[in-house]
C-alpha positions in Angstrom: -184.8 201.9 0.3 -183.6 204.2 2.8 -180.2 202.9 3.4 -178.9 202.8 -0.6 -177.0 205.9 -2.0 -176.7 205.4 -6.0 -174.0 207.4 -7.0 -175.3 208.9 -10.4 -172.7 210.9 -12.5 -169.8 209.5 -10.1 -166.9 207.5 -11.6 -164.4 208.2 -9.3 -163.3 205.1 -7.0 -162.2 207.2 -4.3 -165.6 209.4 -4.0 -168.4 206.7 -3.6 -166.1 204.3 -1.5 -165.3 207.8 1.0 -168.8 209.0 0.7 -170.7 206.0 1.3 -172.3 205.3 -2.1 -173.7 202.2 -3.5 -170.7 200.1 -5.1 -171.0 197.0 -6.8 -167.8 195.1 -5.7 -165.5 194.8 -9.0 -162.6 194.3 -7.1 -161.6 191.0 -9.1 -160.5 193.4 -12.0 -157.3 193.8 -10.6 -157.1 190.1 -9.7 -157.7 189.3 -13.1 -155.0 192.0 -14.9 -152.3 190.8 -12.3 -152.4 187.4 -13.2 -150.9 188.3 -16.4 -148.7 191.5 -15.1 -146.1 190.4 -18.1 -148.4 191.6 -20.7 -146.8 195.4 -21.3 -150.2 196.1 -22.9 -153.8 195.5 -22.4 -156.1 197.4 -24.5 -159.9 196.9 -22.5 -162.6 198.0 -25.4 -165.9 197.7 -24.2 -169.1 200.6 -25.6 -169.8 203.8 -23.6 -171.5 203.4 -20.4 -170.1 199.9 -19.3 -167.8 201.1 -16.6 -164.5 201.8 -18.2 -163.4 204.7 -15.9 -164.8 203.7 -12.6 -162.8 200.8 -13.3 -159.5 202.3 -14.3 -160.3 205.1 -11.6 -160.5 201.9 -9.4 -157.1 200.7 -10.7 -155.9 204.1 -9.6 -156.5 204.3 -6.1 -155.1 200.9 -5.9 -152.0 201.0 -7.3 -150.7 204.6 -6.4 -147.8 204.7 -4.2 -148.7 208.3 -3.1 -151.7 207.3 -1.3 -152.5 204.9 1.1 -155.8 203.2 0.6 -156.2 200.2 2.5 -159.0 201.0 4.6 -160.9 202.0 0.8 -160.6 198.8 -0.2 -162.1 196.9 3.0 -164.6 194.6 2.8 -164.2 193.8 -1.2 -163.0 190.9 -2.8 -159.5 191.8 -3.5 -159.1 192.9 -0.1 -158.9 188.9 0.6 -155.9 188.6 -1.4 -153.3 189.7 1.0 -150.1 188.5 -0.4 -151.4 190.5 -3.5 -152.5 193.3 -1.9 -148.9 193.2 -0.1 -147.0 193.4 -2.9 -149.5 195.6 -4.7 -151.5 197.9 -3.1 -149.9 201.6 -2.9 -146.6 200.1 -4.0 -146.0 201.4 -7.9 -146.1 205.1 -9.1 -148.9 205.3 -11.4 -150.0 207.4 -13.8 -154.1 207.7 -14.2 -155.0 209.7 -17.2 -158.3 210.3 -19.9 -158.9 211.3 -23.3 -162.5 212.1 -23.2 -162.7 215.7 -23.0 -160.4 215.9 -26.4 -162.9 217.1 -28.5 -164.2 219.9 -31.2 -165.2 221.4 -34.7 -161.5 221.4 -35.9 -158.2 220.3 -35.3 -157.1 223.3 -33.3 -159.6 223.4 -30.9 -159.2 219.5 -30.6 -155.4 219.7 -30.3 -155.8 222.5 -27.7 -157.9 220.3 -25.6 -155.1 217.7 -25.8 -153.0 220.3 -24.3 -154.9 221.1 -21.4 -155.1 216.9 -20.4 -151.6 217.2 -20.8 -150.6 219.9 -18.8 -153.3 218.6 -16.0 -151.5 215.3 -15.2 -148.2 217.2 -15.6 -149.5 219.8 -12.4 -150.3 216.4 -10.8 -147.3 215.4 -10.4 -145.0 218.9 -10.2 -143.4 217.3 -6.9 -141.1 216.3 -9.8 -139.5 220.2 -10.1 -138.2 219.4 -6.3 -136.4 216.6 -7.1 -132.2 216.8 -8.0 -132.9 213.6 -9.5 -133.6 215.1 -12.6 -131.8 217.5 -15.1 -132.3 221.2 -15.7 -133.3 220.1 -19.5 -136.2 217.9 -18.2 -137.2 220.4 -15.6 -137.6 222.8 -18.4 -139.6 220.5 -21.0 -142.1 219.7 -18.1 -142.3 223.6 -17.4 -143.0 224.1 -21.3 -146.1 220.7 -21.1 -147.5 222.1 -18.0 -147.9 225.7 -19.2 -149.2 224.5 -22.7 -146.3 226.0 -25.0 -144.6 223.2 -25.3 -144.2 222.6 -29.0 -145.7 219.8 -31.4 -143.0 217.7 -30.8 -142.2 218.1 -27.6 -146.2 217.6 -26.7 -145.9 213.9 -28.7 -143.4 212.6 -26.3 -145.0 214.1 -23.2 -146.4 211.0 -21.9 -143.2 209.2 -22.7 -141.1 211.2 -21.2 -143.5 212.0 -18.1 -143.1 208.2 -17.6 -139.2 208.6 -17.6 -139.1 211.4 -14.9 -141.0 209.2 -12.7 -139.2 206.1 -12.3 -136.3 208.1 -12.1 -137.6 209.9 -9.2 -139.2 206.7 -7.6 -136.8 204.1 -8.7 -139.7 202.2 -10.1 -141.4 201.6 -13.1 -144.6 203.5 -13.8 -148.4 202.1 -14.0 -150.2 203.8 -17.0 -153.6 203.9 -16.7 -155.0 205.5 -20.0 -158.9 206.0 -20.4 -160.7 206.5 -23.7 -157.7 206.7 -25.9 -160.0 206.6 -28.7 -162.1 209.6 -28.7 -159.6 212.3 -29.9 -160.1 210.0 -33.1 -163.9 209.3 -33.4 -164.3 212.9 -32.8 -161.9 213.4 -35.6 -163.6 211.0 -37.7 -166.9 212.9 -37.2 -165.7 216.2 -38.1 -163.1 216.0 -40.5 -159.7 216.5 -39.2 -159.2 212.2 -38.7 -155.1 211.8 -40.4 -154.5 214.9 -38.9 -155.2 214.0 -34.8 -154.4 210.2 -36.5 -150.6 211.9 -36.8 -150.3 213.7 -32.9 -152.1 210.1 -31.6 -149.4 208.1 -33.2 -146.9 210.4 -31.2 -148.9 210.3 -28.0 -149.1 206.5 -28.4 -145.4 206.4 -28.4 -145.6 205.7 -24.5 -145.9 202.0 -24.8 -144.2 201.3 -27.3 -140.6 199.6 -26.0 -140.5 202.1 -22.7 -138.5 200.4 -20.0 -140.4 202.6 -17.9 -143.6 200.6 -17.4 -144.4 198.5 -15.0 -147.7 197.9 -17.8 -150.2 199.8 -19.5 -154.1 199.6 -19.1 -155.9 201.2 -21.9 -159.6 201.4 -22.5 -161.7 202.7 -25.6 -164.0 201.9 -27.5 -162.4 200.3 -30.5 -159.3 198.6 -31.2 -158.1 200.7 -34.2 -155.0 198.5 -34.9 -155.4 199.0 -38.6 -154.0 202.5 -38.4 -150.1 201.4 -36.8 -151.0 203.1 -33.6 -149.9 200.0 -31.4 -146.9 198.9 -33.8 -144.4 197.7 -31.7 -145.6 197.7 -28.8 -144.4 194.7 -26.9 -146.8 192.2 -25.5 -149.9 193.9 -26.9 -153.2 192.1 -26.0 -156.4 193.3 -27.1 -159.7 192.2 -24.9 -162.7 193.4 -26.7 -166.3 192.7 -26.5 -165.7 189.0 -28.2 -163.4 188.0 -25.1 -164.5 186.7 -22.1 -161.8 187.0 -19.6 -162.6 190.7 -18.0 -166.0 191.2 -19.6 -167.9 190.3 -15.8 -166.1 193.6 -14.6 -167.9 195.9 -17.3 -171.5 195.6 -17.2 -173.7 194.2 -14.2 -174.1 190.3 -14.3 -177.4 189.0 -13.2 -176.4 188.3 -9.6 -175.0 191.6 -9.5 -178.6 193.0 -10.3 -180.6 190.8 -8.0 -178.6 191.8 -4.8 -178.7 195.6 -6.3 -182.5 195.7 -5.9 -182.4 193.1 -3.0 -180.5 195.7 -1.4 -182.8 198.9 -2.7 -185.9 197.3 -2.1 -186.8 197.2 -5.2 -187.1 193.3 -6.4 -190.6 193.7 -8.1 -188.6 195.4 -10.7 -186.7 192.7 -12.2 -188.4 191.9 -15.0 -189.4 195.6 -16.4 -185.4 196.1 -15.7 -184.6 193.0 -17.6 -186.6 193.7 -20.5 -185.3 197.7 -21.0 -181.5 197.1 -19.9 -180.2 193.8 -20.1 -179.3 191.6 -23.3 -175.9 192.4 -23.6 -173.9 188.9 -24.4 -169.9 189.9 -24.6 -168.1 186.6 -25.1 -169.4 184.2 -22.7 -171.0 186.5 -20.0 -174.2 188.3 -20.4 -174.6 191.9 -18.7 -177.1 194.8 -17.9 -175.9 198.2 -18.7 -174.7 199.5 -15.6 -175.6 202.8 -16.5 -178.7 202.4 -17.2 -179.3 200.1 -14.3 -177.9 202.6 -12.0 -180.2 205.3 -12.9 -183.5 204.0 -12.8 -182.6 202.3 -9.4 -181.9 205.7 -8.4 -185.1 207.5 -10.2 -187.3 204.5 -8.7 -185.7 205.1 -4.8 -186.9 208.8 -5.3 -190.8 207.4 -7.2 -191.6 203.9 -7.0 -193.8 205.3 -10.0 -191.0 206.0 -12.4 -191.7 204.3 -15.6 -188.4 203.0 -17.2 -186.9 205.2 -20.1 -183.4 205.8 -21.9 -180.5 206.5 -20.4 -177.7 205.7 -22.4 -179.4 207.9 -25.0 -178.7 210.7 -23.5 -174.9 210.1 -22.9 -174.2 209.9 -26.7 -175.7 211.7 -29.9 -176.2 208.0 -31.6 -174.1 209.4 -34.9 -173.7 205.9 -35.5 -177.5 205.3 -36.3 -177.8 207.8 -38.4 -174.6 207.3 -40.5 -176.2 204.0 -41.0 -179.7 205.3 -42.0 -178.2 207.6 -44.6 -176.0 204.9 -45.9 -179.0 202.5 -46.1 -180.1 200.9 -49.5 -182.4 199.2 -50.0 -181.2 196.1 -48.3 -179.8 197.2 -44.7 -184.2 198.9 -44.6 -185.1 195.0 -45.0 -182.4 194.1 -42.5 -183.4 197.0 -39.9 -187.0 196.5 -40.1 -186.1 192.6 -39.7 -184.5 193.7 -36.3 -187.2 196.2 -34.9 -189.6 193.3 -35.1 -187.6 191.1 -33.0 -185.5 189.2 -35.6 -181.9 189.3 -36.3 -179.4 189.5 -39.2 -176.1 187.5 -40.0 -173.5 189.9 -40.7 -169.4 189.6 -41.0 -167.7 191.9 -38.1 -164.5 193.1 -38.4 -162.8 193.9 -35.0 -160.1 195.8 -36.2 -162.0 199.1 -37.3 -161.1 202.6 -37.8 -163.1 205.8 -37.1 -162.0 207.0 -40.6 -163.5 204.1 -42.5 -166.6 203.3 -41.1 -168.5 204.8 -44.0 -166.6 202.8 -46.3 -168.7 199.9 -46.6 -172.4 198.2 -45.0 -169.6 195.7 -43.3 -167.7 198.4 -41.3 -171.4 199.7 -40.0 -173.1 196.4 -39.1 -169.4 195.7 -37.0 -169.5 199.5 -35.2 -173.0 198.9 -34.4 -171.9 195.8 -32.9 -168.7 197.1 -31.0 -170.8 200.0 -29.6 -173.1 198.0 -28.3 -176.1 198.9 -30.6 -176.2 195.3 -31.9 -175.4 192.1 -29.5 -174.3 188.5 -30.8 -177.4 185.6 -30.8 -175.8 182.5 -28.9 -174.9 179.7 -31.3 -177.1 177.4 -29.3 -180.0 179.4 -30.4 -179.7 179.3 -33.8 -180.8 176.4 -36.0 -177.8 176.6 -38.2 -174.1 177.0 -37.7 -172.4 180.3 -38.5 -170.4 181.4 -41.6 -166.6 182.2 -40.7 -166.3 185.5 -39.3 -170.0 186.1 -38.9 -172.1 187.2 -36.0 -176.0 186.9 -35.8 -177.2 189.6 -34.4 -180.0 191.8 -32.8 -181.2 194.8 -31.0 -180.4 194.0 -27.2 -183.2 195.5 -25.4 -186.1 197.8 -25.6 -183.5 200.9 -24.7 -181.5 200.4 -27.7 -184.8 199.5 -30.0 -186.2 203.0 -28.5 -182.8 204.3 -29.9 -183.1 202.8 -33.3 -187.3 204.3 -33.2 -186.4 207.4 -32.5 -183.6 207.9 -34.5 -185.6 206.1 -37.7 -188.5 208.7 -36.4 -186.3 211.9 -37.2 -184.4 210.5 -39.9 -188.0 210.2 -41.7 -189.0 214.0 -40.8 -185.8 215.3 -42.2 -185.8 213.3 -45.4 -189.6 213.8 -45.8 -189.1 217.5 -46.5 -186.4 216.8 -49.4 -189.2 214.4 -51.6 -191.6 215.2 -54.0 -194.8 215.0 -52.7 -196.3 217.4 -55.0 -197.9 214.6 -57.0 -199.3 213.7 -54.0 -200.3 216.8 -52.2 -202.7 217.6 -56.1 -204.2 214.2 -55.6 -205.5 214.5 -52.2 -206.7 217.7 -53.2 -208.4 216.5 -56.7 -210.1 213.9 -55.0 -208.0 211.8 -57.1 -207.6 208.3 -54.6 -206.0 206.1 -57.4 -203.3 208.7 -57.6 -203.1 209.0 -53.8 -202.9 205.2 -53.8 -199.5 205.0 -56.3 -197.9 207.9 -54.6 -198.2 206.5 -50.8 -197.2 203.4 -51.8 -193.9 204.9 -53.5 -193.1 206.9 -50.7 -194.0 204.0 -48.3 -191.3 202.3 -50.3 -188.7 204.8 -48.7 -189.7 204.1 -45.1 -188.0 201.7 -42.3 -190.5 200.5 -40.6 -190.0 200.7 -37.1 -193.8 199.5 -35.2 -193.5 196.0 -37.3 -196.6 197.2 -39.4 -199.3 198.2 -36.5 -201.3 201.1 -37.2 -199.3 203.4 -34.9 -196.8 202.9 -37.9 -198.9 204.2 -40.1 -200.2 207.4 -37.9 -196.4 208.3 -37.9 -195.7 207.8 -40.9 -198.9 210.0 -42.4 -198.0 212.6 -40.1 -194.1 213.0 -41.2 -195.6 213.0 -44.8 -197.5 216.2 -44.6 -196.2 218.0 -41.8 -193.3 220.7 -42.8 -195.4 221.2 -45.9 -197.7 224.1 -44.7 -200.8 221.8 -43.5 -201.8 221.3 -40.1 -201.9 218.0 -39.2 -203.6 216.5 -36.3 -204.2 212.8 -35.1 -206.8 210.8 -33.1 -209.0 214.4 -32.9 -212.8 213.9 -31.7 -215.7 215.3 -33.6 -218.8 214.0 -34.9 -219.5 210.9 -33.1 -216.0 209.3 -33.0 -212.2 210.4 -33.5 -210.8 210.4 -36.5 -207.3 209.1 -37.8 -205.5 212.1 -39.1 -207.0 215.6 -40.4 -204.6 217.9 -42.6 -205.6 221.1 -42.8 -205.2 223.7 -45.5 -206.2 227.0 -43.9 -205.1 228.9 -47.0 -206.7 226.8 -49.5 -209.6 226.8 -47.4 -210.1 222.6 -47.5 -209.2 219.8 -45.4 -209.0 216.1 -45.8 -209.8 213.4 -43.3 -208.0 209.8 -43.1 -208.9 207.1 -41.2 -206.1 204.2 -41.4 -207.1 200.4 -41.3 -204.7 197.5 -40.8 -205.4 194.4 -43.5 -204.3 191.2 -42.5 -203.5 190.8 -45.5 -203.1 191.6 -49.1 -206.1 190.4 -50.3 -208.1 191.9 -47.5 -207.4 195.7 -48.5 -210.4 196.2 -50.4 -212.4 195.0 -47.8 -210.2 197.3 -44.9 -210.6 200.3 -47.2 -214.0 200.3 -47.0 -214.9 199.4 -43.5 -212.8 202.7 -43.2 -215.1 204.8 -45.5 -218.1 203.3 -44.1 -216.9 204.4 -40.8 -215.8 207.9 -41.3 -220.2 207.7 -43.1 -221.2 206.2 -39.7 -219.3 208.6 -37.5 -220.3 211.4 -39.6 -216.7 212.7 -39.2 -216.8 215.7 -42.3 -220.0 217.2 -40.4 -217.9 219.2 -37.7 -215.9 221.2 -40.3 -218.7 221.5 -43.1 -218.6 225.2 -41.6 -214.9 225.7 -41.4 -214.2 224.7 -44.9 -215.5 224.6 -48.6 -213.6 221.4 -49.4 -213.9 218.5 -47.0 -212.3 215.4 -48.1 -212.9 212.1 -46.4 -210.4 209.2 -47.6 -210.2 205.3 -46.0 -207.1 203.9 -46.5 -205.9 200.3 -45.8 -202.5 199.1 -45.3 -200.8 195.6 -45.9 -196.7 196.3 -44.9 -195.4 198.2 -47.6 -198.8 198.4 -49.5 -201.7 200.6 -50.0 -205.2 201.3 -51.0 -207.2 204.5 -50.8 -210.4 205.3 -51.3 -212.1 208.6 -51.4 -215.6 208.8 -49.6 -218.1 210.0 -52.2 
């Protein structure tokens, strides 16, 4: 483990190949993207986390005529390709740029952001001023771009015309390299300034559309969002998304790739707790690991072989898309969530073309975001028993990361929307002593739930504590006194009472009587009221039994 460097928080090419870090070879992008150099336009959408910018940084270093990179490139697979890397390598002027920083509340603070990418890849190339190869007019408009007071218009064309002033000055057309086009507009989407950055994308966008100053264009994002004219008339526009198979080996790690990773770290007796958290991902015909995820519990485990394996990609992204989903739910997408969090999956039509302004308007557009994001993944046709609808995917939850997601999210989701129903039926009831009451109100609110533990009893311990907590009580689980530990106690300090629940798991329906009172006779046995008989006036001791989405409680006389 000595000898591997992962390079965690790195996506620039040039850094880990100079500075010695861990690479995983993939080279055989630009292989692949040359083979159809006549294509003006390739649009690579893939989710967050799969590569996309150490790849297009990659693209970068290779094709940039102001560097020279050979010796960068040594020892991977391109470098094999010489009459390629002859008439390639260093050879085309190349412009490398990325949206993700353009970002906030409103559309000023977003558009400002804009500005500032702009004017950086502007300063990049200022050699430009020197040159008498262009005219005092475009000396001035890049002046006015890279000191940010250019105006709306003249900001629109700025890649456009940036694209112009090189190949004048080079006598070649330009490589654009543009990563996570999209995320001016999600962020839009999410905070309600979408037609607005929709209108200064479509001007941005300009820069492939019919400019005999490309060489081509590489684009990555996250969606396609053709719907909304961005990519009208460009020429030779080809979309590779998640559905393809031609590039999707170069975003994500394939199982080989993995192997030789811990091979090389040391780290081989981790395959199968890796496989189970991170991989599951089937794009088109290839199926991947999450690189990012890979990459950073390789590096956590180099550090402490004890490192139990946890979410990564989780912290990269808020997960908006879950939740949008959660409060959208009815009461069909709960059966079809709590269908996936037990393992299953759910046949759903998936539209590719999407836009971040639409994706609340219908359960379709969600189900197919989940799916592009890489919250969902497709079910192989060979597994399933019958063909496919037209247009429909099966699909599931891809790994125990993303189902941790889903848990999680679900968890916080129930907390919030706890607070906001009337419980006060149910809070009396407990109170009163009143366990027929009890019964009809836990079963209503159960009713509201997703359940996310496929019915085990951990379920229920969550799901008890989100009821009452928030409300005043304190509630505690698992706590030892008498002779034994209790489920959950709730605690009424004020009202000078508490109520003690211990939570049983029927098999089934019929056996919730019988559940219920192996509960009561427990809490009898275990004597668990006894430690609080001193504490409190009013000690309540309740079994309850649960079957799914159904209840029975009964109060310990």
């Amino acid at each position: 483990m000595d000898g591997i460097r992962i390079p965690i928080g790195r996506s620039g090419f040039a850094d880990i190949r100079e500075n010695g870090y861990y690479y995983v070879d993939k080279s055989g992008l630009i292989r692949e993207l040359l083979k159809t150099d006549g294509r003006q336009v390739t649009l690579i959408t893939r989710p967050r986390r799969f590569g996309k910018t150490l790849g297009m940084s990659m693209l970068s270093e290779f094709f940039d005529i102001r560097k020279e990179n050979r010796d960068m490139f040594t020892g991977l697979s391109v470098a094999r390709e010489s009459s390629l890397c002859e008439r390639w390598m260093n050879q085309y002027p190349t412009l490398f740029l990325s949206f993700k920083s353009v970002d906030g509340l409103d559309f000023a603070k977003a558009y400002e952001k804009l500005t500032v990418v702009l004017s950086d890849i502007y300063k990049e190339h200022i050699y430009l001023l020197e040159s008498d190869k262009l005219d005092d007019f475009s000396k001035e408009m890049f002046c006015q771009v890279a000191s940010q007071k250019a105006s709306r218009g003249i900001t629109e064309i700025s890649l456009l015309s940036l694209t112009k002033m090189m190949q004048m000055y080079y006598g070649k057309p330009v490589i654009l390299l543009l990563d996570e086009y999209d995320v001016p507009l999600a962020k839009a989407g999410d905070n309600g300034y979408y037609m607005e950055m929709l209108d200064v994308m479509k001007g941005i966008m300009q820069v492939v559309k019919d400019n005999s100053s490309l060489k081509f264009a590489v684009i990555t994002g996250c969606l396609r969002i053709a719907k909304e004219s961005i990519f009208t008339g460009t020429n030779n526009f080809v979309p590779d998304t998640i559905s393809d198979s031609r590039l999707n080996e170069y975003f994500g790690f394939t199982q080989k790739e993995v192997d030789l990773i811990l091979k090389d770290a040391g780290l081989t007796d981790y395959l199968a707790v890796i496989k189970e958290w991170y991989d599951g991902y089937h794009f088109g015909d290839c199926d991947v690991y999450c690189p990012w995820d890979v990459m950073n519990y390789v590096e956590r485990l180099t550090l402490n072989p004890k490192t139990k394996p946890g979410g990564y990609w989780k912290n990269s992204s808020d997960n908006g898309i879950i939740r949008s989903f959660i409060d959208f739910a009815g009461d069909a997408i709960t059966k079809k969530f709590e269908t996936l969090l037990s393992g299953g999956y759910v046949v759903q039509r998936v539209e590719d073309d999407l836009t971040y302004n639409d994706l609340l308007s219908s359960e379709e557009n969600l189900w197919s975001m989940l799916y592009l994001t890489g919250y969902l993944t497709p079910i192989r046709a060979g597994q399933l028993k019958n063909p496919l609808p037209e247009g429909c995917l099966a699909l599931s939850v891809p790994n125990r990361e993303i189902k941790e997601i889903f848990e999680t999210t679900i968890a916080k989701w129930f907390q919030e929307s706890t607070r906001k129903w009337d419980r006060k039926a149910l809070f009396a009831a407990v109170w009163n002593g009143d366990d027929q009451t009890v019964t009809e109100e836990m079963t209503k609110l159960l009713r509201k739930t997703i359940s996310y533990y496929d019915y085990r009893e951990d379920f229920y311990h969550a799901f008890f504590a989100g009821i009452f907590a928030g409300a005043g009580y304190v509630v505690e689980s698992n706590r030892e006194h008498g002779e034994g530990r209790s489920d959950i106690i709730v605690q009424d300090y004020s009202g000078d009472r508490m109520a003690i629940f211990e939570v049983k798991y029927a098999g089934s329906q019929e056996g919730l009587a019988m559940s219920c009172e192996d509960a009561v006779i427990q809490m009898d046995k275990r004597m668990y009221a006894e430690a609080f008989q001193d504490d409190y006036s009013k000690v309540l001791c309740y079994g309850v039994a649960f079957y799914k989405k159904r209840c029975l409680v009964r109060l310990k006389d």
